[in-house]
N, C-alpha and C positions, 0 to 999 in steps of 0.2 A: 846291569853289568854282567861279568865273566859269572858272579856267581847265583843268577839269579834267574834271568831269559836267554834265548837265544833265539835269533831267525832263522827262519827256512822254508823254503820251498812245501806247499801243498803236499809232496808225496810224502814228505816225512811224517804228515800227521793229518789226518782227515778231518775231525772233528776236539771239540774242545779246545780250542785256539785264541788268541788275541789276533787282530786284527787293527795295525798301525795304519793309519795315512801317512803316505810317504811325499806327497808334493800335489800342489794346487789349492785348490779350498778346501778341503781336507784334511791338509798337512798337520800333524801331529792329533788327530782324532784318532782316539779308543774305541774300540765294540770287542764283544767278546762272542762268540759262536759256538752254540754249543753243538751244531749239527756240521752236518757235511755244506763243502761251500767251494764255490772259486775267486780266488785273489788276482785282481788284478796288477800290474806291472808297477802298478801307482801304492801299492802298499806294500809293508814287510808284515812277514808274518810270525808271531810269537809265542812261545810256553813254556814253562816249568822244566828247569834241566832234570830237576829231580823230583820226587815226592815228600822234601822239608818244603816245599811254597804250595800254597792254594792257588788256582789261576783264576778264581775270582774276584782273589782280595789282588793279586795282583793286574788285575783289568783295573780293579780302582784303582790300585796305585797308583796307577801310567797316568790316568785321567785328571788325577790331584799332583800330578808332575805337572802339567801343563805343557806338553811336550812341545809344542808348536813355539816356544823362546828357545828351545834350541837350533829352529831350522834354520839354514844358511840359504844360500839362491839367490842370483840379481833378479832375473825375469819375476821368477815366483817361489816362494818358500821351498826348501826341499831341505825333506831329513833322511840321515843315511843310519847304517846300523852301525858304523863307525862311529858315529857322536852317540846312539843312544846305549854303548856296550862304556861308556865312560860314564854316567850319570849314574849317581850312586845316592842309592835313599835307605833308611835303618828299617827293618823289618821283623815283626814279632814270631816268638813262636808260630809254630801250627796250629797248633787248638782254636790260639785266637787270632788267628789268617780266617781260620773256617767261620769261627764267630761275624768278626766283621760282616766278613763275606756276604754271612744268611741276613745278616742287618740290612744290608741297602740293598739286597739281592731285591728281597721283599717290597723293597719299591719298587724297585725295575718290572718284577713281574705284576702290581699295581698298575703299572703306567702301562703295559704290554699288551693286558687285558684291554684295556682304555681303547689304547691305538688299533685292535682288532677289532672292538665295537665301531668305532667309526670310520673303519674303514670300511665297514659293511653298510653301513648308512652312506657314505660317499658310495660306493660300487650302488647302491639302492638308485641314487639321484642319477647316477652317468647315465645305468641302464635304463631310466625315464628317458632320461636325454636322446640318448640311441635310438628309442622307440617313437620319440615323437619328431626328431631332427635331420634323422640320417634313412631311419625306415618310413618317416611320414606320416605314422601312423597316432599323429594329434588329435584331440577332440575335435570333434568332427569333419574329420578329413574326409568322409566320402562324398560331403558336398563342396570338395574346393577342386577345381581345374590343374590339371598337373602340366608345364606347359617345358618346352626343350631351354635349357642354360648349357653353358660352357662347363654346368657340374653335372648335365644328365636332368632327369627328369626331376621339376621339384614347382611348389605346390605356386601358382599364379599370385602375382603381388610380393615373392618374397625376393627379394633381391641378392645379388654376388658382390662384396665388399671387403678390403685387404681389414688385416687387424689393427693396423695404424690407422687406420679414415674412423674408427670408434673410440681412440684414444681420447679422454679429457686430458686437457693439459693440468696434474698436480702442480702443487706451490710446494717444493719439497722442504722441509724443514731440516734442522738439524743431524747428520749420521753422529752414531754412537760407535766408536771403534770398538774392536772386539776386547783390547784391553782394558777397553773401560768399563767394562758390562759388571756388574755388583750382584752378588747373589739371592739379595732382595732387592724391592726399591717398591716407588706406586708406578712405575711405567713399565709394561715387558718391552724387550728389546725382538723386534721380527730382524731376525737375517734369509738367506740364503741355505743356514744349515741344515741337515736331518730334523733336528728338533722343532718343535714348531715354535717357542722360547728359546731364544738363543741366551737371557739375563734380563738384567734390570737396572734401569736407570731413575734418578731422581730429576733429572733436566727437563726443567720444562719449555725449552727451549726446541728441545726433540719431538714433544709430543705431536701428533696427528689424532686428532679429535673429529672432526667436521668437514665433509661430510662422512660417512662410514656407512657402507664396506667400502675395503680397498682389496685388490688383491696385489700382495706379493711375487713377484717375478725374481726365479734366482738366475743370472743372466750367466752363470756359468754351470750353476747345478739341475738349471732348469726345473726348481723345485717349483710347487704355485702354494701361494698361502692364502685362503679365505680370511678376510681379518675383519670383524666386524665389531671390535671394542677396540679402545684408544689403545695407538701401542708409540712404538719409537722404530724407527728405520736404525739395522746395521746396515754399516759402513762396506761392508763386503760385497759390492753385485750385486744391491737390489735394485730393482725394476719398481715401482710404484702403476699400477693400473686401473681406470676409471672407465666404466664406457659413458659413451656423450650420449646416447638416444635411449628414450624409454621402449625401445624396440629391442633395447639391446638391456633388459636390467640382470644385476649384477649376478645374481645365481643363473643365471645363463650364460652370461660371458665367458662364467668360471668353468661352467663346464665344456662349453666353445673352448675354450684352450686347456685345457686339461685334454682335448681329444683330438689335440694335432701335434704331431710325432717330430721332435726336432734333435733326436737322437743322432744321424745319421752325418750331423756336424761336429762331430766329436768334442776335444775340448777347445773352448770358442765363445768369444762374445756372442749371446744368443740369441739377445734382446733384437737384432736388425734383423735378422732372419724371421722372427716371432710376427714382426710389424708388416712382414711381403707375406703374408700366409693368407690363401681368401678363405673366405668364410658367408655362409648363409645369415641374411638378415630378414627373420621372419617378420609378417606381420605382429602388429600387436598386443593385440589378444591372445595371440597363441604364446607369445613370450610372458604375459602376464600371467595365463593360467600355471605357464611352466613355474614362473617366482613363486604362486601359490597353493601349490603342491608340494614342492621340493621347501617352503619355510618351516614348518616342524618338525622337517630331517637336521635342516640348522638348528635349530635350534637343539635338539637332543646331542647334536653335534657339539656346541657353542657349550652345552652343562658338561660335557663330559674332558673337554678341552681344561675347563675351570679345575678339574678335579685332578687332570695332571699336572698342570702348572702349578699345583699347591704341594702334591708330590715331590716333582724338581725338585721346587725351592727347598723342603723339609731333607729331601735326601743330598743334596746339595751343600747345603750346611753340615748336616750330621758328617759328611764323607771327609771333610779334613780334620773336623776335630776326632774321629776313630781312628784313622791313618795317622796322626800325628800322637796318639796316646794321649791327647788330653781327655778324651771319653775312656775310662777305664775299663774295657770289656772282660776281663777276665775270669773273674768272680759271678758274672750274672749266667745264671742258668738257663743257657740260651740252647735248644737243642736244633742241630746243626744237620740231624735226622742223613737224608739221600743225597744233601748240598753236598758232605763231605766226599 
Protein backbone atom coordinates (compact mmCIF):
# COMPACT_ATOMS: atom_id res chain seq x y z
CA UNK A 1 0.00 0.00 0.00
CA UNK A 2 0.68 3.91 0.25
CA UNK A 3 2.84 3.15 3.03
CA UNK A 4 5.00 0.58 2.04
CA UNK A 5 5.97 0.05 -2.05
CA UNK A 6 5.48 1.80 -4.88
CA UNK A 7 5.77 1.41 -8.72
CA UNK A 8 7.84 2.69 -11.40
CA UNK A 9 9.33 2.92 -14.11
CA UNK A 10 13.36 1.32 -14.58
CA UNK A 11 14.83 4.91 -14.57
CA UNK A 12 13.84 5.43 -11.15
CA UNK A 13 15.98 2.72 -9.95
CA UNK A 14 18.40 0.27 -11.53
CA UNK A 15 18.99 -2.35 -9.50
CA UNK A 16 17.59 -3.95 -6.10
CA UNK A 17 14.04 -3.97 -7.21
CA UNK A 18 10.77 -6.27 -7.07
CA UNK A 19 9.71 -7.31 -10.02
CA UNK A 20 5.59 -8.03 -10.27
CA UNK A 21 3.88 -9.92 -13.26
CA UNK A 22 1.37 -7.80 -14.35
CA UNK A 23 -0.78 -10.01 -16.84
CA UNK A 24 -0.68 -13.61 -18.60
CA UNK A 25 0.93 -16.55 -17.08
CA UNK A 26 2.74 -14.62 -14.88
CA UNK A 27 0.36 -12.50 -13.55
CA UNK A 28 0.95 -11.84 -9.85
CA UNK A 29 4.53 -13.62 -9.77
CA UNK A 30 7.39 -12.22 -7.54
CA UNK A 31 11.30 -12.24 -8.29
CA UNK A 32 13.46 -9.82 -6.69
CA UNK A 33 16.56 -8.40 -8.78
CA UNK A 34 19.23 -7.55 -7.22
CA UNK A 35 21.27 -6.29 -10.34
CA UNK A 36 20.62 -4.30 -13.17
CA UNK A 37 17.61 -5.44 -15.63
CA UNK A 38 14.84 -4.59 -18.07
CA UNK A 39 11.02 -4.76 -17.42
CA UNK A 40 8.95 -5.48 -19.68
CA UNK A 41 5.38 -3.74 -20.37
CA UNK A 42 3.94 -6.88 -18.82
CA UNK A 43 5.33 -6.11 -15.33
CA UNK A 44 5.25 -3.38 -12.67
CA UNK A 45 8.05 -2.58 -10.98
CA UNK A 46 8.62 -2.15 -7.02
CA UNK A 47 10.66 -0.90 -3.78
CA UNK A 48 10.85 0.34 -0.51
CA UNK A 49 9.52 4.04 -0.27
CA UNK A 50 11.80 4.26 2.61
CA UNK A 51 14.53 2.67 4.65
CA UNK A 52 11.88 1.38 7.69
CA UNK A 53 11.21 -1.91 4.95
CA UNK A 54 13.77 -4.68 3.84
CA UNK A 55 13.14 -5.33 0.07
CA UNK A 56 13.78 -8.73 0.81
CA UNK A 57 11.47 -9.61 3.37
CA UNK A 58 9.27 -7.64 1.25
CA UNK A 59 9.64 -9.82 -2.16
CA UNK A 60 8.50 -12.49 0.32
CA UNK A 61 5.79 -10.62 1.30
CA UNK A 62 4.32 -10.15 -2.09
CA UNK A 63 5.00 -13.95 -2.69
CA UNK A 64 2.98 -15.08 0.58
CA UNK A 65 0.25 -12.41 -0.65
CA UNK A 66 -0.56 -14.66 -3.39
CA UNK A 67 -1.03 -11.67 -5.66
CA UNK A 68 -2.46 -13.52 -8.60
CA UNK A 69 -6.45 -13.61 -6.37
CA UNK A 70 -6.32 -10.23 -6.90
CA UNK A 71 -6.07 -10.10 -10.72
CA UNK A 72 -9.15 -8.88 -12.70
CA UNK A 73 -9.28 -9.53 -16.73
CA UNK A 74 -11.90 -11.46 -18.96
CA UNK A 75 -9.39 -12.51 -21.75
CA UNK A 76 -6.56 -13.10 -19.20
CA UNK A 77 -5.62 -12.28 -15.53
CA UNK A 78 -4.33 -8.70 -15.19
CA UNK A 79 -3.11 -6.91 -12.11
CA UNK A 80 -2.72 -3.10 -12.07
CA UNK A 81 -1.02 -1.05 -9.31
CA UNK A 82 -4.43 0.35 -8.42
CA UNK A 83 -5.57 -2.97 -6.87
CA UNK A 84 -2.01 -3.69 -5.53
CA UNK A 85 -1.65 0.10 -3.52
CA UNK A 86 -5.07 -1.24 -1.59
CA UNK A 87 -3.80 -4.59 -0.22
CA UNK A 88 -2.75 -4.06 3.00
CA UNK A 89 -0.61 -6.87 5.11
CA UNK A 90 0.94 -6.12 9.13
CA UNK A 91 4.66 -5.86 8.95
CA UNK A 92 7.41 -6.05 11.56
CA UNK A 93 10.09 -3.98 12.59
CA UNK A 94 13.44 -3.70 10.61
CA UNK A 95 15.60 -5.83 12.40
CA UNK A 96 13.40 -8.71 11.94
CA UNK A 97 12.36 -7.70 8.03
CA UNK A 98 16.33 -8.31 7.80
CA UNK A 99 16.12 -11.57 9.83
CA UNK A 100 13.39 -13.10 7.95
CA UNK A 101 14.90 -11.92 4.93
CA UNK A 102 18.68 -13.76 5.52
CA UNK A 103 16.31 -16.94 6.63
CA UNK A 104 14.83 -17.87 3.19
CA UNK A 105 17.29 -15.66 1.55
CA UNK A 106 19.49 -18.65 2.38
CA UNK A 107 17.36 -20.88 0.39
CA UNK A 108 17.00 -19.00 -2.49
CA UNK A 109 20.65 -18.80 -2.86
CA UNK A 110 20.75 -22.93 -2.15
CA UNK A 111 18.49 -23.35 -4.98
CA UNK A 112 20.45 -20.66 -7.19
CA UNK A 113 23.51 -22.50 -6.89
CA UNK A 114 21.59 -25.70 -7.90
CA UNK A 115 19.92 -23.96 -10.95
CA UNK A 116 23.69 -22.77 -12.09
CA UNK A 117 24.99 -26.33 -11.80
CA UNK A 118 22.66 -27.65 -14.13
CA UNK A 119 22.40 -25.26 -16.26
CA UNK A 120 26.01 -25.99 -17.00
CA UNK A 121 25.27 -29.52 -17.35
CA UNK A 122 22.26 -28.69 -19.87
CA UNK A 123 24.65 -26.03 -21.80
CA UNK A 124 27.24 -29.44 -21.62
CA UNK A 125 24.32 -31.76 -23.40
CA UNK A 126 23.08 -28.98 -26.08
CA UNK A 127 26.69 -28.33 -26.99
CA UNK A 128 27.07 -32.29 -27.75
CA UNK A 129 24.05 -31.83 -29.50
CA UNK A 130 25.43 -28.86 -31.70
CA UNK A 131 28.51 -30.83 -32.44
CA UNK A 132 26.98 -33.93 -33.48
CA UNK A 133 23.32 -32.62 -35.13
CA UNK A 134 23.89 -29.33 -36.51
CA UNK A 135 27.88 -29.45 -37.25
CA UNK A 136 27.84 -33.33 -38.11
CA UNK A 137 30.35 -33.92 -36.46
CA UNK A 138 29.05 -37.73 -34.69
CA UNK A 139 30.93 -40.62 -34.18
CA UNK A 140 32.13 -41.57 -37.00
CA UNK A 141 31.06 -39.22 -39.26
CA UNK A 142 33.92 -39.25 -41.72
CA UNK A 143 32.72 -42.55 -43.08
CA UNK A 144 29.03 -41.38 -43.67
CA UNK A 145 28.02 -39.64 -47.21
CA UNK A 146 26.68 -36.19 -46.86
CA UNK A 147 24.04 -36.03 -49.46
CA UNK A 148 21.87 -32.39 -50.60
CA UNK A 149 18.19 -31.97 -48.41
CA UNK A 150 15.84 -29.02 -48.36
CA UNK A 151 18.22 -28.31 -44.84
CA UNK A 152 21.60 -28.23 -46.79
CA UNK A 153 24.03 -30.74 -46.59
CA UNK A 154 23.37 -33.64 -43.99
CA UNK A 155 24.58 -37.03 -43.40
CA UNK A 156 22.74 -39.99 -45.93
CA UNK A 157 19.99 -42.00 -44.36
CA UNK A 158 18.93 -39.29 -42.02
CA UNK A 159 15.68 -37.89 -42.95
CA UNK A 160 13.55 -34.26 -42.74
CA UNK A 161 10.33 -34.55 -40.59
CA UNK A 162 7.94 -31.86 -38.90
CA UNK A 163 7.82 -32.18 -34.94
CA UNK A 164 4.27 -33.45 -35.05
CA UNK A 165 4.94 -36.81 -37.41
CA UNK A 166 7.12 -37.92 -33.75
CA UNK A 167 4.52 -37.06 -31.51
CA UNK A 168 3.09 -40.23 -29.37
CA UNK A 169 -0.27 -39.76 -28.67
CA UNK A 170 -0.32 -39.15 -24.34
CA UNK A 171 -3.49 -40.47 -22.40
CA UNK A 172 -3.53 -37.18 -20.44
CA UNK A 173 -4.68 -37.67 -16.88
CA UNK A 174 -6.00 -35.40 -14.59
CA UNK A 175 -4.70 -31.26 -14.47
CA UNK A 176 -4.21 -29.96 -11.15
CA UNK A 177 -5.25 -26.17 -11.02
CA UNK A 178 -2.88 -23.80 -9.61
CA UNK A 179 -5.11 -23.20 -6.66
CA UNK A 180 -5.04 -26.50 -5.72
CA UNK A 181 -1.41 -27.09 -5.73
CA UNK A 182 -0.36 -27.97 -1.65
CA UNK A 183 2.83 -27.18 -0.44
CA UNK A 184 3.66 -30.70 0.31
CA UNK A 185 2.07 -33.71 -1.06
CA UNK A 186 3.78 -37.42 -2.80
CA UNK A 187 3.01 -35.94 -6.21
CA UNK A 188 5.01 -32.62 -7.60
CA UNK A 189 2.81 -30.70 -9.76
CA UNK A 190 4.86 -29.84 -13.56
CA UNK A 191 3.29 -26.61 -14.86
CA UNK A 192 4.34 -24.13 -17.44
CA UNK A 193 6.13 -21.93 -14.75
CA UNK A 194 9.77 -20.55 -14.10
CA UNK A 195 10.07 -23.13 -11.34
CA UNK A 196 10.52 -26.53 -12.44
CA UNK A 197 7.88 -27.63 -9.14
CA UNK A 198 5.10 -25.48 -9.58
CA UNK A 199 3.48 -27.59 -5.79
CA UNK A 200 2.04 -30.67 -4.76
CA UNK A 201 -0.70 -32.83 -5.05
CA UNK A 202 -2.00 -36.04 -3.32
CA UNK A 203 -4.44 -37.06 -6.28
CA UNK A 204 -3.69 -39.92 -7.60
CA UNK A 205 -5.99 -39.48 -10.17
CA UNK A 206 -3.29 -36.80 -11.55
CA UNK A 207 -0.37 -38.84 -11.52
CA UNK A 208 1.69 -39.88 -14.88
CA UNK A 209 3.80 -42.66 -13.96
CA UNK A 210 4.46 -44.93 -17.25
CA UNK A 211 5.99 -44.56 -19.39
CA UNK A 212 8.79 -41.81 -18.34
CA UNK A 213 10.31 -39.36 -19.65
CA UNK A 214 7.99 -36.98 -20.70
CA UNK A 215 8.80 -33.65 -21.57
CA UNK A 216 6.83 -30.67 -20.67
CA UNK A 217 5.80 -28.01 -23.23
CA UNK A 218 4.78 -24.50 -21.79
CA UNK A 219 2.47 -23.62 -24.64
CA UNK A 220 2.58 -19.95 -23.63
CA UNK A 221 5.92 -19.62 -21.77
CA UNK A 222 7.52 -21.94 -24.15
CA UNK A 223 9.23 -23.28 -21.21
CA UNK A 224 10.51 -27.28 -21.93
CA UNK A 225 10.55 -29.57 -18.77
CA UNK A 226 12.66 -32.93 -18.86
CA UNK A 227 10.68 -35.00 -16.40
CA UNK A 228 11.80 -38.26 -15.77
CA UNK A 229 9.97 -39.20 -12.29
CA UNK A 230 6.31 -39.40 -11.65
CA UNK A 231 4.71 -36.00 -11.50
CA UNK A 232 1.06 -34.45 -12.05
CA UNK A 233 0.22 -32.10 -14.98
CA UNK A 234 -0.65 -28.12 -14.23
CA UNK A 235 -3.65 -27.01 -15.53
CA UNK A 236 -2.02 -23.84 -17.07
CA UNK A 237 -0.66 -24.61 -20.91
CA UNK A 238 0.95 -27.72 -20.60
CA UNK A 239 1.90 -29.62 -23.67
CA UNK A 240 2.54 -33.32 -22.76
CA UNK A 241 5.54 -34.70 -25.31
CA UNK A 242 6.50 -38.26 -26.26
CA UNK A 243 8.42 -39.07 -29.42
CA UNK A 244 7.03 -42.47 -31.21
CA UNK A 245 10.58 -43.78 -32.79
CA UNK A 246 13.65 -45.13 -31.24
CA UNK A 247 15.33 -42.83 -33.76
CA UNK A 248 14.01 -40.28 -32.01
CA UNK A 249 14.80 -41.13 -28.06
CA UNK A 250 13.88 -38.88 -25.45
CA UNK A 251 17.14 -36.98 -24.47
CA UNK A 252 17.39 -36.11 -28.17
CA UNK A 253 14.05 -35.01 -28.71
CA UNK A 254 14.64 -32.66 -25.77
CA UNK A 255 17.35 -31.25 -27.08
CA UNK A 256 15.77 -31.18 -30.87
CA UNK A 257 13.37 -28.72 -29.29
CA UNK A 258 15.08 -26.90 -26.77
CA UNK A 259 17.13 -25.64 -30.25
CA UNK A 260 14.21 -24.29 -32.32
CA UNK A 261 13.48 -20.65 -31.56
CA UNK A 262 9.67 -19.86 -31.43
CA UNK A 263 10.24 -16.52 -29.89
CA UNK A 264 9.35 -14.61 -32.79
CA UNK A 265 5.44 -15.51 -31.98
CA UNK A 266 5.25 -13.42 -29.28
CA UNK A 267 2.47 -14.09 -26.84
CA UNK A 268 0.58 -17.11 -28.48
CA UNK A 269 -0.54 -20.57 -28.31
CA UNK A 270 2.66 -22.26 -29.19
CA UNK A 271 2.05 -25.58 -29.12
CA UNK A 272 0.82 -25.41 -33.30
CA UNK A 273 3.58 -23.65 -34.39
CA UNK A 274 6.10 -26.18 -32.28
CA UNK A 275 4.25 -29.33 -34.28
CA UNK A 276 5.12 -27.25 -38.23
CA UNK A 277 8.71 -26.98 -37.14
CA UNK A 278 11.07 -29.57 -39.37
CA UNK A 279 13.53 -31.15 -37.85
CA UNK A 280 16.35 -33.91 -38.72
CA UNK A 281 15.75 -37.53 -38.07
CA UNK A 282 18.91 -39.32 -37.52
CA UNK A 283 19.83 -42.62 -37.93
CA UNK A 284 19.81 -44.85 -35.10
CA UNK A 285 22.86 -45.41 -33.80
CA UNK A 286 23.78 -42.22 -33.88
CA UNK A 287 20.71 -41.21 -31.74
CA UNK A 288 21.35 -43.99 -29.29
CA UNK A 289 24.92 -43.09 -28.83
CA UNK A 290 23.69 -39.50 -28.24
CA UNK A 291 20.93 -41.03 -25.17
CA UNK A 292 24.31 -42.60 -23.90
CA UNK A 293 26.35 -39.98 -23.47
CA UNK A 294 24.34 -37.26 -22.60
CA UNK A 295 22.54 -40.23 -19.53
CA UNK A 296 25.03 -39.28 -16.48
CA UNK A 297 24.55 -35.54 -17.38
CA UNK A 298 20.77 -36.67 -16.44
CA UNK A 299 21.26 -38.10 -14.12
CA UNK A 300 23.67 -35.47 -11.98
CA UNK A 301 20.84 -33.32 -13.40
CA UNK A 302 17.94 -35.56 -11.93
CA UNK A 303 20.20 -35.53 -8.07
CA UNK A 304 20.46 -31.97 -8.04
CA UNK A 305 16.72 -31.35 -9.12
CA UNK A 306 15.89 -33.58 -5.94
CA UNK A 307 17.87 -31.31 -3.68
CA UNK A 308 15.91 -28.20 -4.82
CA UNK A 309 12.65 -29.55 -4.67
CA UNK A 310 13.24 -30.37 -1.02
CA UNK A 311 14.46 -26.88 -0.56
CA UNK A 312 11.12 -25.33 -1.98
CA UNK A 313 9.11 -27.32 -0.14
CA UNK A 314 11.38 -26.53 3.36
CA UNK A 315 11.42 -22.61 2.37
CA UNK A 316 7.89 -22.81 1.26
CA UNK A 317 6.55 -23.87 4.52
CA UNK A 318 8.81 -21.81 6.63
CA UNK A 319 7.83 -18.48 4.40
CA UNK A 320 4.27 -18.10 5.83
CA UNK A 321 4.58 -19.17 9.23
CA UNK A 322 7.80 -16.11 9.43
CA UNK A 323 5.64 -13.60 7.65
CA UNK A 324 2.84 -14.36 9.72
CA UNK A 325 4.79 -14.10 13.14
CA UNK A 326 3.98 -17.45 14.05
CA UNK A 327 7.78 -18.37 13.81
CA UNK A 328 9.27 -16.00 16.41
CA UNK A 329 12.38 -14.62 14.91
CA UNK A 330 13.30 -11.92 17.14
CA UNK A 331 15.29 -13.32 19.80
CA UNK A 332 17.35 -15.71 17.58
CA UNK A 333 20.79 -14.44 16.96
CA UNK A 334 20.55 -14.54 13.51
CA UNK A 335 23.52 -12.33 11.81
CA UNK A 336 22.13 -10.51 8.94
CA UNK A 337 25.96 -9.50 8.20
CA UNK A 338 25.80 -7.66 4.09
CA UNK A 339 21.96 -8.87 3.54
CA UNK A 340 21.16 -5.80 5.62
Amino acid sequence: GSNGLIGGSPEYREENTIIIGRVGAYCGSVAFCPGKFWASDNTIVAYPKDDAFDIRFLSYLLRDLNLNRWAGGAAQPLLTQTVLKQIEAPVPELRVQQKIAAILSAYDDLIENNLRRIKILEEIAQNIYREWFVKFRFPCHAKVRMVDSPLGETPEGWDIVKVGELLEKIKRKKKIKKQDYQLEGEIPVVDQGKDFVGGFTCDPDALHNDPLPIIVFGDHTRILKFIDFPFACGADGTQLLRSNTSRMPMSLFYSVLKSIDLSSFAYARHFKFLKEQEVLLPDEGSAEAYADFVEPLRDHIRSLMRKNNNLRQTRDLLLPKLISGELDVSTLPIDIGEAA
